[in-house]
C-alpha positions in Angstrom: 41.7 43.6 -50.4 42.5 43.8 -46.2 46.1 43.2 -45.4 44.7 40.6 -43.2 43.5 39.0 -46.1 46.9 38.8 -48.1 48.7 37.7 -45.7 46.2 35.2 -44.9 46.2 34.2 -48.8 49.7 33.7 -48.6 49.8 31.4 -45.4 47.5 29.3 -47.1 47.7 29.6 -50.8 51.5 29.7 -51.0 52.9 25.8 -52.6 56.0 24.5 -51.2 57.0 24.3 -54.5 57.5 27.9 -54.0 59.9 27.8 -51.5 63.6 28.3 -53.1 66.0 25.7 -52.1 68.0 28.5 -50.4 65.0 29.3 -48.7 64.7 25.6 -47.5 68.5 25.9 -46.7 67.9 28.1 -44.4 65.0 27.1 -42.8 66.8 23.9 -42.0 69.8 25.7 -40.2 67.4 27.8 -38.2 65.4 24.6 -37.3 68.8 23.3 -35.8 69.8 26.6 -34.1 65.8 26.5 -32.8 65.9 23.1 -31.3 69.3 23.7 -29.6 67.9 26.9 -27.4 65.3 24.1 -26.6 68.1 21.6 -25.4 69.7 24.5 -23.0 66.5 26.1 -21.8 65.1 23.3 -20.5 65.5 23.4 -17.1 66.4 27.2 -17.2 65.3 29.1 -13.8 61.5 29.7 -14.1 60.9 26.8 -17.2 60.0 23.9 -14.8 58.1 25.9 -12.9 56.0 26.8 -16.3 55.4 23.9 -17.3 54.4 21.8 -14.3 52.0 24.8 -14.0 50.4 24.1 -17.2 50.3 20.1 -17.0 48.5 20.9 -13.5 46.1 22.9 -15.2 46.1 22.2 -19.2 43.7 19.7 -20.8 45.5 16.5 -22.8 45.6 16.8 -26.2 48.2 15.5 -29.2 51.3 18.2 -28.6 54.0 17.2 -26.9 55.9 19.0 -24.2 59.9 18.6 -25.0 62.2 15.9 -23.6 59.2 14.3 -21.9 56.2 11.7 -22.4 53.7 14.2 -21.5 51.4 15.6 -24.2 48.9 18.6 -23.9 46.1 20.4 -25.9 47.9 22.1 -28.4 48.1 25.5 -26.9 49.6 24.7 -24.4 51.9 21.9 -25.7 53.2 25.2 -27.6 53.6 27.6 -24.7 56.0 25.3 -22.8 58.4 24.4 -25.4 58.2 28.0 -26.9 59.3 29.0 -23.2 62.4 26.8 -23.8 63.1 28.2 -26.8 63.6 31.9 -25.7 64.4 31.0 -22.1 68.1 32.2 -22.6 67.6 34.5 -25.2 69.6 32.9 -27.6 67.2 32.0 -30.3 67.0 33.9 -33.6 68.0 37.3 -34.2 66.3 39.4 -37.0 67.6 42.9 -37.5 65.0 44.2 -40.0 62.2 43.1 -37.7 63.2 42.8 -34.2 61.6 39.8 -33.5 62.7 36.1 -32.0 60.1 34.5 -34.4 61.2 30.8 -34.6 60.4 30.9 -30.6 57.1 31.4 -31.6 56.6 29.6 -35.3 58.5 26.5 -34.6 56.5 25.3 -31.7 53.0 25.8 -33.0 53.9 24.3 -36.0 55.4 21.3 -34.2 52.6 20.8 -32.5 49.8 21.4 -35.1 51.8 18.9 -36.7 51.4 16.5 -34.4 47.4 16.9 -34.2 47.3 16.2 -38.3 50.2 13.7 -38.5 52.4 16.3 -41.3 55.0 15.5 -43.1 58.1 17.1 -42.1 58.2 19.3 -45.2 54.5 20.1 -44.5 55.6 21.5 -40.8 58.7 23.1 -42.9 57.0 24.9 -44.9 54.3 25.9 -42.8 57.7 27.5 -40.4 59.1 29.4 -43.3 55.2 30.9 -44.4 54.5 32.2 -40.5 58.3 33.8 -40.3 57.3 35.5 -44.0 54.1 36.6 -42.2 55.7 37.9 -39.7 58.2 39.8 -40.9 56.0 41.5 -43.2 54.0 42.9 -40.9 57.1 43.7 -38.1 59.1 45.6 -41.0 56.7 48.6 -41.6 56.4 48.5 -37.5 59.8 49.1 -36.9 60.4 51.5 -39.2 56.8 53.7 -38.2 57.0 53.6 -34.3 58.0 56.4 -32.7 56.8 57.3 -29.0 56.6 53.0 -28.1 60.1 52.0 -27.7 59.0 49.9 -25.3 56.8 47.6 -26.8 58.1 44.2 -27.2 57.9 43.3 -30.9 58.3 39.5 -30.3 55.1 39.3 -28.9 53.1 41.7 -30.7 53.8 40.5 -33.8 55.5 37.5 -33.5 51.8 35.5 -32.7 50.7 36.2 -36.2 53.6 34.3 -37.7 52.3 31.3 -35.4 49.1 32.1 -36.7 49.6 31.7 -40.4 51.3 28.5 -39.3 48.5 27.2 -37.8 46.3 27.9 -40.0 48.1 26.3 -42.7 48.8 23.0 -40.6 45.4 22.8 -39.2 43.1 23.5 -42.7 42.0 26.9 -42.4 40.3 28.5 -45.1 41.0 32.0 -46.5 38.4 33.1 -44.5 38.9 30.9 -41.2 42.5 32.6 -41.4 41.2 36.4 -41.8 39.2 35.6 -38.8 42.2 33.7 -36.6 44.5 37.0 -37.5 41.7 39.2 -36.1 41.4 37.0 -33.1 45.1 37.2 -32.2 44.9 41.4 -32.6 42.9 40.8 -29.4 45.9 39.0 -27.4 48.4 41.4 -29.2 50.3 42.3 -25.8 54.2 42.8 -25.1 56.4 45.4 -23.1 60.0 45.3 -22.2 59.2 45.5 -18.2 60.0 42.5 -17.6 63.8 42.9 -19.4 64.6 46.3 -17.1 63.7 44.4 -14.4 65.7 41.2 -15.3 62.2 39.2 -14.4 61.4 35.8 -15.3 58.8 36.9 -17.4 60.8 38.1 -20.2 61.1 34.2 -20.8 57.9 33.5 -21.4 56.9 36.7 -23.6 56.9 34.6 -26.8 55.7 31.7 -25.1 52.3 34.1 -24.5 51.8 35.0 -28.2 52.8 31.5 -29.2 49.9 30.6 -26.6 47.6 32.5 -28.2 48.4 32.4 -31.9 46.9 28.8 -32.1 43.9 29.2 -29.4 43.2 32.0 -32.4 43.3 29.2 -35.3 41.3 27.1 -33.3 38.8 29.7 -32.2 38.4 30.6 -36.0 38.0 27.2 -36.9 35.2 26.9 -34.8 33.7 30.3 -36.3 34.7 33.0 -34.0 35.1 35.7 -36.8 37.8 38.2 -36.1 38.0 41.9 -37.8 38.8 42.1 -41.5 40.6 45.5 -40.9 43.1 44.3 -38.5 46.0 46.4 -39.6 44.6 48.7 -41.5 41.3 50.0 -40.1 40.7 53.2 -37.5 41.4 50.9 -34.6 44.2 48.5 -36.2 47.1 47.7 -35.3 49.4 50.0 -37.3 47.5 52.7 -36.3 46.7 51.8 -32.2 50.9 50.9 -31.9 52.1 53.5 -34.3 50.1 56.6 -34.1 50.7 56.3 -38.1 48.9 55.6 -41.1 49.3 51.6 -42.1 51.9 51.4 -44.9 51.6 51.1 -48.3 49.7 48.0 -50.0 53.3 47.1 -51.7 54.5 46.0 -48.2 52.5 42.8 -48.4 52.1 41.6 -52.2 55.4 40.4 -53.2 55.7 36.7 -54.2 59.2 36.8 -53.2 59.6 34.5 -50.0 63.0 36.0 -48.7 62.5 36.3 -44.7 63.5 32.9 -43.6 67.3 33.5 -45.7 67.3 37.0 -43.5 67.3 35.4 -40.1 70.6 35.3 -38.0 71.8 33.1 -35.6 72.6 34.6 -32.3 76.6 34.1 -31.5 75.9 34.6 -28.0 73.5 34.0 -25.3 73.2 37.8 -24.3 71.6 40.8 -25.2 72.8 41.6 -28.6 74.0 45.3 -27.8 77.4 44.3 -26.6 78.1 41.9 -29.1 80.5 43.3 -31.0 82.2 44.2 -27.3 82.6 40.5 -26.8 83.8 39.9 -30.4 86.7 43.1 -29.6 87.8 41.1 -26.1 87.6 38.0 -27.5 90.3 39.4 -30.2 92.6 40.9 -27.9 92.8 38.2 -25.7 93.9 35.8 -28.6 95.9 38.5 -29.9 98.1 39.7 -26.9 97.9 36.7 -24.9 97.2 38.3 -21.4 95.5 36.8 -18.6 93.2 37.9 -16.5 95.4 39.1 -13.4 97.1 41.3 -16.0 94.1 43.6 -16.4 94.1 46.7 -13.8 91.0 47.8 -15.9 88.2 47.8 -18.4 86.8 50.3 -20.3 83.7 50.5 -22.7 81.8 52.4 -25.4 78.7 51.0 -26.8 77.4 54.0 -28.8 74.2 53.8 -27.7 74.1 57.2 -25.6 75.1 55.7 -22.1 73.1 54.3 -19.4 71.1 51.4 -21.6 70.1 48.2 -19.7 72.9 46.0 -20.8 75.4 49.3 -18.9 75.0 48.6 -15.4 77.4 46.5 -13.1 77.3 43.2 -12.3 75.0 42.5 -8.9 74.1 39.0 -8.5 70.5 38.5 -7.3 67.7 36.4 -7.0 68.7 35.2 -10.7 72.0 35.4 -11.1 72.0 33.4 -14.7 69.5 36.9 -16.0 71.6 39.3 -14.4 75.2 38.0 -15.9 73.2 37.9 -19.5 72.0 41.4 -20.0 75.1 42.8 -18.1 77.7 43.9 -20.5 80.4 44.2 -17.8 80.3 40.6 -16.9 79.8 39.3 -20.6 83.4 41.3 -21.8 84.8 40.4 -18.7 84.0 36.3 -19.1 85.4 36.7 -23.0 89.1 38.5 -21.4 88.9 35.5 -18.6 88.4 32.9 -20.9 88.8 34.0 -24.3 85.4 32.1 -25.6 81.9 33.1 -24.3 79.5 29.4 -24.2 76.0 29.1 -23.4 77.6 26.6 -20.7 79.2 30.1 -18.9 75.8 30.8 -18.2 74.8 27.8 -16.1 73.3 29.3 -13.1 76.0 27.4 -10.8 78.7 29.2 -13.0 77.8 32.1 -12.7 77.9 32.0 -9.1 81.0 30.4 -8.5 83.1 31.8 -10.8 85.0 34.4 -9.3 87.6 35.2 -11.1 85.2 36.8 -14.4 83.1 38.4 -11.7 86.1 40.2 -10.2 87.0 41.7 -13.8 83.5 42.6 -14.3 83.9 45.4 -11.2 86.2 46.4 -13.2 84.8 46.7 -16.6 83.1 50.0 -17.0 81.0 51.5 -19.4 81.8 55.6 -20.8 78.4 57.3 -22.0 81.0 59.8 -24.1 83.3 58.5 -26.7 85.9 61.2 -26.0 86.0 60.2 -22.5 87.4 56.6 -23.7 90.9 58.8 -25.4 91.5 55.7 -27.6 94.2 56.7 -30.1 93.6 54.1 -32.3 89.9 55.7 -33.5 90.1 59.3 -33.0 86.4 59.8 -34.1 83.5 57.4 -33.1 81.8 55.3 -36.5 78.3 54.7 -36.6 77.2 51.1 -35.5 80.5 50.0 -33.4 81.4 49.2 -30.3 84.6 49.7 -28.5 86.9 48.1 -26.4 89.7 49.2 -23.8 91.9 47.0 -21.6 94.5 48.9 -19.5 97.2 46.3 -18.3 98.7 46.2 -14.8 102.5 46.6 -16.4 100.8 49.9 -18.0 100.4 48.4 -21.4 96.9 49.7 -23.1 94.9 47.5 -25.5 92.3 48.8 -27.9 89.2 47.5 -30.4 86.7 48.5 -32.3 83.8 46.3 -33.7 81.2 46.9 -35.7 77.7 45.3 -34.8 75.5 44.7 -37.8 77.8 42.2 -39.3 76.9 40.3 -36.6 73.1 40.3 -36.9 74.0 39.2 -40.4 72.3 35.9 -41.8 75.5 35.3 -43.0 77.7 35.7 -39.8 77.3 31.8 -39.0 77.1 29.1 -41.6 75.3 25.7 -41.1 79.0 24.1 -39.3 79.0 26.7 -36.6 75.4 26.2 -35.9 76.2 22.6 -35.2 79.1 23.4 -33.2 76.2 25.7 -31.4 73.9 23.2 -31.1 76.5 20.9 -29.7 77.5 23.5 -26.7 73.6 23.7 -25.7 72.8 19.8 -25.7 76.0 19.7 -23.4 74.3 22.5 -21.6 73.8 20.8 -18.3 76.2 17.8 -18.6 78.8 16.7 -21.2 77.3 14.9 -24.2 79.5 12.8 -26.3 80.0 14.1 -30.3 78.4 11.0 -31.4 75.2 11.8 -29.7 75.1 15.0 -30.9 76.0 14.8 -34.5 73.2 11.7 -34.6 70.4 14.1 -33.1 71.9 17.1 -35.6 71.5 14.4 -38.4 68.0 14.2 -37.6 66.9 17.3 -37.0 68.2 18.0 -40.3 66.6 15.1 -41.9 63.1 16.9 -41.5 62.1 16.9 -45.1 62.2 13.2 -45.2 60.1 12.4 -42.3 56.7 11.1 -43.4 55.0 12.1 -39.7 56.3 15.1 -38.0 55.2 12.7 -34.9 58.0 10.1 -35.3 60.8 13.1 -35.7 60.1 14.6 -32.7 59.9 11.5 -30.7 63.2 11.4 -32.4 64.7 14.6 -31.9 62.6 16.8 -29.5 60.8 13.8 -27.6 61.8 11.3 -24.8 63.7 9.3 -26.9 65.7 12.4 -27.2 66.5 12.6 -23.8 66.9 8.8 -23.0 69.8 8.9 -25.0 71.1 12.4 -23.4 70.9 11.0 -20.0 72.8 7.7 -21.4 76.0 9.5 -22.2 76.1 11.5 -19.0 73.8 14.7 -19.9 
């Protein structure tokens, strides 16, 4: 049996019943981290832009573009809220796979959803199937490639997850779906150009696949067939992106649906390398108690060999929002100014007017060699963390060292910080009361009872949604 096929049988075949209630668990707190990246890259630079694009030139249909009245054939209902989702890359991480799948599953789901009037456990489900998908096929990817660093994961795997969600929402046979996964392999596309660059189009990566993972569903439902040797065959996909051999047949035949409970929530809204940096000035702040006109300077080691994208200093461009987010100067300097780091830092207008964190970020300098840092505290460097040094004006010297994978944990933020998440991006633009938000929380949690996925995003994602935003001042 084709891997295509396997997967394709367990998209389709798999019952909800299936599904663990840790599992569902999960899938509900990933929802709510999901539709909070919506809430705050909404009117991100470049998202507006998108989407009056595709309203200008997208044919009506039943999907609904977020947060307004306007609804769209269901590609491209998909590629605009998938946009908002990953627009300030602070959707899902996933370790394992590298990929930002929910910015991709979640939106073709909603809106296939919305073309069969689901349930809300019918568009759940379908969510948790296409992450499983994907992972299974990212996995033996990440651990195969060798000379493509710079292929983007997200997109070329990501769109088979939002295929086997598609599939499953809209009817697909066994067959229809071998055919739709084939179909994508031709859109399979994705390079990290874009993120050197710090150009808009990093955004809308994910919004691509997404685009294309249901115009692949529909295309097989209308009896495009697709290859049957996707993955597998002399010109598949593990062997095209690889240069390898596929992997082993045990790769895709467990029963076990465990990807969802793997999935982390992303702390903060910046590349993940210098996580664990923030974390360490976030600690020493709270634990010494200086301020920012204490520090004479900043030091750095990110273990990553020097020189990486995230290294270079803070210069404010055409984008200044991009260029504070993958700059790990500005991102350690904001945590010693203010002792938190917010989505709400990242506001554009921030950014630019405040001066005080960009000042420390000319200051914050990255060392390629550990030994060059002369911490005394860790004499040796440890695989997997990042350090920390602030030298004090009065000459006093401040060190820390913090591991990263703990961080890319599933584990590292329960369901309460997740709200408290999604209550920092609804108030992205403008203050939104806590009764507002815990009421849209409420819902989005309550997605198992809804009887049409249709009335729960009117509720949640829709109009509705933003009529009573724009009531309390957002």
């Amino acid at each position: 049996m084709s891997i295509a096929r396997r997967l394709a049988e367990l998209a389709i075949r798999t019952p909800e019943a299936a599904l663990s209630p840790s599992t569902r668990e999960a899938a509900l707190k990933m929802l709510l981290d999901t539709c909070g990246c919506a809430y705050c890259g909404r009117d991100a630079p470049g998202i507006p832009e998108l989407i009056q694009l595709e309203l200008e030139l997208g044919a009506g249909g039943r999907g609904r573009v977020f947060f307004s009245e306007e609804k769209l054939a269901l590609p491209s209902a998909a590629y605009c809220n998938a946009a908002m989702i990953h627009a300030l890359d602070f959707d899902n991480n996933y370790s394992a796979a590298d990929i930002h799948i929910l910015s991709i599953v979640v939106p073709v789901a909603v809106a296939c959803g919305e073309e069969t009037g689901a349930t809300g456990r019918e568009v759940l489900a379908a969510i948790t199937l296409g992450v499983e998908v994907a992972a299974r096929i990212a996995k033996p990817y990440m651990r195969a490639k060798r000379p493509h660093a710079y292929f983007l994961t997200t997109s070329l795997v990501g769109g088979w997850g939002g295929v086997a969600a598609a599939a499953r929402l809209l009817g697909l046979s066994i067959d229809q779906t071998v055919d739709a996964i084939g179909v994508y392999y031709a859109h399979t596309s994705g390079n990290r150009q874009a993120l050197l660059e710090r150009a808009l189009t990093k955004r809308i990566q994910p919004a691509i696949a997404a685009k294309a993972s249901l115009y692949s569903a529909m295309l097989a439902r209308r009896g495009v067939t697709g290859p049957e040797e996707t993955f597998e065959g002399k010109g598949g996909f593990y062997r095209c992106y690889t240069q390898n051999d596929p992997p082993a047949e045990e790769e895709f035949t467990s029963s076990t649906i465990r990807a969802m409970e793997e999935l982390a929530v992303k702390q903060f809204p910046t590349c993940g390398v210098h996580h664990a940096n923030i974390v360490s000035a976030m600690e020493l702040k709270r634990e010494h108690g200086f301020e920012a006109g204490d520090i004479e300077r900043v030091e750095f080691f990110l273990n990553e060999g020097g020189g990486t994208l995230v290294s270079m200093p803070f210069a404010p461009g055409r984008f200044p929002q991009i260029d504070a987010q993958f700059c790990a100067p500005y991102a350690i300097a904001l945590a010693l100014v203010k002792g938190a780091v917010s989505v709400r830092d990242f506001h554009p207008k921030r950014v630019v007017e405040d001066r005080q964190v960009a000042e420390l970020a000319k200051r914050t300098v990255e060392f390629d060699r550990f030994a060059d840092l002369k911490l005394t505290r860790y004499p040796e460097p440890t695989p997997d963390m990042k350090y920390t040094k602030v030298l004090l004006k009065d000459g006093r010297v401040f060190e820390r060292g913090h591991l990263s994978d703990p961080l890319n944990q599933a584990s590292a933020m329960n369901l309460d910080q997740v709200r408290d998440k999604f209550r920092e991006c609804v108030s992205m633009y403008e203050e939104v009361d806590s009764e507002t938000t815990k009421k849209l929380t409420d819902a989005i949690l309550d997605i198992e009872n809804a009887g049409d996925i249709r009335e729960w995003v009117q509720a949640t994602l829709g109009s509705v949604a933003e009529t009573v935003a724009e009531e309390c001042g957002a």
